[in-house]
Structures are given as C-alpha cells and as structure tokens.
C-alpha positions in Angstrom: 102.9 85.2 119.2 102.9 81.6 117.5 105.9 81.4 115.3 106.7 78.2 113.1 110.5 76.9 112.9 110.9 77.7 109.7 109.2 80.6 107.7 111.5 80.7 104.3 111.0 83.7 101.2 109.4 81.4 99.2 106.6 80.1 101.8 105.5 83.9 101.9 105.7 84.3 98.2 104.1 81.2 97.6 101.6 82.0 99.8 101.1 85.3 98.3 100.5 84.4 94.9 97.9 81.2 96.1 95.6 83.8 97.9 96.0 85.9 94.9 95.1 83.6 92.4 92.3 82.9 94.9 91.2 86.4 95.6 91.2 87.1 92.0 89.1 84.2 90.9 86.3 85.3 93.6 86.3 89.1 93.2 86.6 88.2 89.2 83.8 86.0 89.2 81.5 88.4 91.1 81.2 86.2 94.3 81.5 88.8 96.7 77.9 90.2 95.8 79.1 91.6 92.1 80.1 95.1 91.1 79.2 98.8 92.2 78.1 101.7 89.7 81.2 102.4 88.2 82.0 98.7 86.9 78.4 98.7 85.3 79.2 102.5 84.3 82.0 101.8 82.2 84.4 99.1 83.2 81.6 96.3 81.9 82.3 97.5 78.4 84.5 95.7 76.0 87.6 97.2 75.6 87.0 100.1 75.9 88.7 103.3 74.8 88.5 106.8 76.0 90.9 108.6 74.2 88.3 111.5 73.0 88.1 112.5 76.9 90.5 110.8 79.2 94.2 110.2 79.3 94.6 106.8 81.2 95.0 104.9 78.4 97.0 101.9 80.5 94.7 101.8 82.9 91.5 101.4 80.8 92.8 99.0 78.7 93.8 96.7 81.6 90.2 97.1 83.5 88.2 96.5 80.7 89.6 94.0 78.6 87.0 91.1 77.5 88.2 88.0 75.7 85.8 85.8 74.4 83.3 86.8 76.8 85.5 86.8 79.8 86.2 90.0 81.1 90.2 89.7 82.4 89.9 93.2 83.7 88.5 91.9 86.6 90.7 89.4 87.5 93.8 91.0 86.3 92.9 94.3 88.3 92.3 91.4 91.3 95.2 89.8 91.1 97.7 92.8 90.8 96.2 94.5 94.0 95.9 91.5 96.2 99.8 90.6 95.0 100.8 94.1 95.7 99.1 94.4 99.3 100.7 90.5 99.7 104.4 92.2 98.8 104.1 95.2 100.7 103.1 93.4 103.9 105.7 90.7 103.7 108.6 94.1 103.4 106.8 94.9 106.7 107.4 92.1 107.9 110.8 91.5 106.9 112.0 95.2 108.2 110.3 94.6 111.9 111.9 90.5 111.5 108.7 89.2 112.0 108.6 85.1 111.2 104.9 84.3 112.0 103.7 83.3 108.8 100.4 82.4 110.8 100.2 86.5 111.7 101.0 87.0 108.4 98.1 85.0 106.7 95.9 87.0 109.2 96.9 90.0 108.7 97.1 89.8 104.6 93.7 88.0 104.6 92.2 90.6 106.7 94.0 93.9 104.5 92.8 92.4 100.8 89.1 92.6 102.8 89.1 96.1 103.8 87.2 98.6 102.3 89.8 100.7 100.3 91.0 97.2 98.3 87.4 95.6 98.0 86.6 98.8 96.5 89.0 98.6 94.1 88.5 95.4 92.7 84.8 96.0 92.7 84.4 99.5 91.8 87.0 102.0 91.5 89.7 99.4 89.4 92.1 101.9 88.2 92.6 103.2 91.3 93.0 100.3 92.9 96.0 99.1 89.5 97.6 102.8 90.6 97.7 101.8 94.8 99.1 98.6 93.6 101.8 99.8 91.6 103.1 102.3 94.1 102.6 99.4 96.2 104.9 97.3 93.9 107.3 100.9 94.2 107.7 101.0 97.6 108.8 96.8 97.7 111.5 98.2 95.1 112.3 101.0 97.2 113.1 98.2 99.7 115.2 96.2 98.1 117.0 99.5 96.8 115.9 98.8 93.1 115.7 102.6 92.2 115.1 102.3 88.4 112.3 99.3 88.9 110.6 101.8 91.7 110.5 104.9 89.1 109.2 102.3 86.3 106.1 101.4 88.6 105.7 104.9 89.6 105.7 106.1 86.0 103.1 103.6 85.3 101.1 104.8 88.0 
C-alpha cells in the first residue's frame, strides 16, 4: 500500500470539502446525464410545500429551493451527501489507522459514484439528506459528541 509521510486532519478535510464542492457543482449542474422521475416529479418545483399531505417539511424545503432561477436543492442536497460519505470514510480510516490518503481519494471517489449516493443526488434527494445526516451521526458518535449525534438524528 503506497502511504505519503505525512497525511495530517486537515489534508483529509480539505480534501473532503474540494471533491464536495466538486461533486456538487456536477451532479447540481446536471452533468452526469440530468435527473430521474422523481426530480422532474416534484423536486424541479419551486419551493415547494407539501404540508396538505406530507410531513417532511425540512427535507422539502432543502431539495427544492430555487433562487433566482437556480435551483440550490440540488447542490445543497450534493454537497451534504458527498461531505457526509467524505466524513464517514475518513472515521474509517482513522479507527483502522490507515494514512494512505492516496487509498483514501480512491476509495471516497469511488463510494460518492455508487448507485445508492448517485441516486440520491439525482433522484431520491431526501433520502439521500436523511443517509447523510445519520452519516454526519455516526462521525459524532465517534468522536463521542452524544448531544451533536441525537441533533443529526432528530433531523433525520
């Protein structure tokens, strides 16, 4: 396994939030070969609110927020998954004291492409914001933040 010298916190998280940003600019943008049924189905509309029928308020209003004829959803929903799955991974590797930041870069690039998180950024958005913030729960978990953990979990 190639391992550099020196493979600090803040490379990871730096990396992390550059292939975020990244990944959130293409899946926002519609690069990857645009949206499924659901995003046309409901997600596309502005701002929208399902009170009369459905209780996820949070959730809607994050997915579907347009400003200025720039849906943030998108992108927002993008970023917070990719950032999550980024987290999560680096806790992996930090409990099994991995320092390969090349593996790393592999491996994360290779997760925020499989199925169940290009579906979410792409289709099924609010599951994909509730994997990410039990995602976001178990990094707390880690790092024995127990009121932070319950606060993502309640948001889920």
């Amino acid at each position: 396994m190639l391992r550099l010298k020196y493979s600090s916190k803040n490379s990871y998280l730096n990396s992390i939030l550059i292939i975020s940003v990244l990944y959130s600019f293409v899946m926002g943008s519609g690069l990857y070969g645009g949206y499924l049924g659901d995003y046309y189905g409901s997600y596309s509309w502005q701002n929208f609110n399902p009170k009369p029928w459905y209780r996820d308020y949070l959730g809607w209003e994050i997915v579907s927020l347009k400003v200025n004829d720039l849906r943030l959803g998108v992108y927002i929903t993008s970023f917070i998954l990719s950032y999550s799955v980024g987290k999560l991974l680096y806790y992996f590797f930090k409990i099994n004291k991995s320092s390969s930041i090349l593996l790393f870069l592999a491996l994360y690039l290779i997760v925020i492409h499989t199925w169940p998180i290009f579906n979410s950024t792409s289709n099924a958005m609010r599951t994909g914001l509730a994997m990410s913030f039990m995602f976001l729960s178990l990094c707390a978990l880690n790092k024995h933040k127990y009121s932070k953990s319950l606060f993502f979990i309640i948001i889920t």
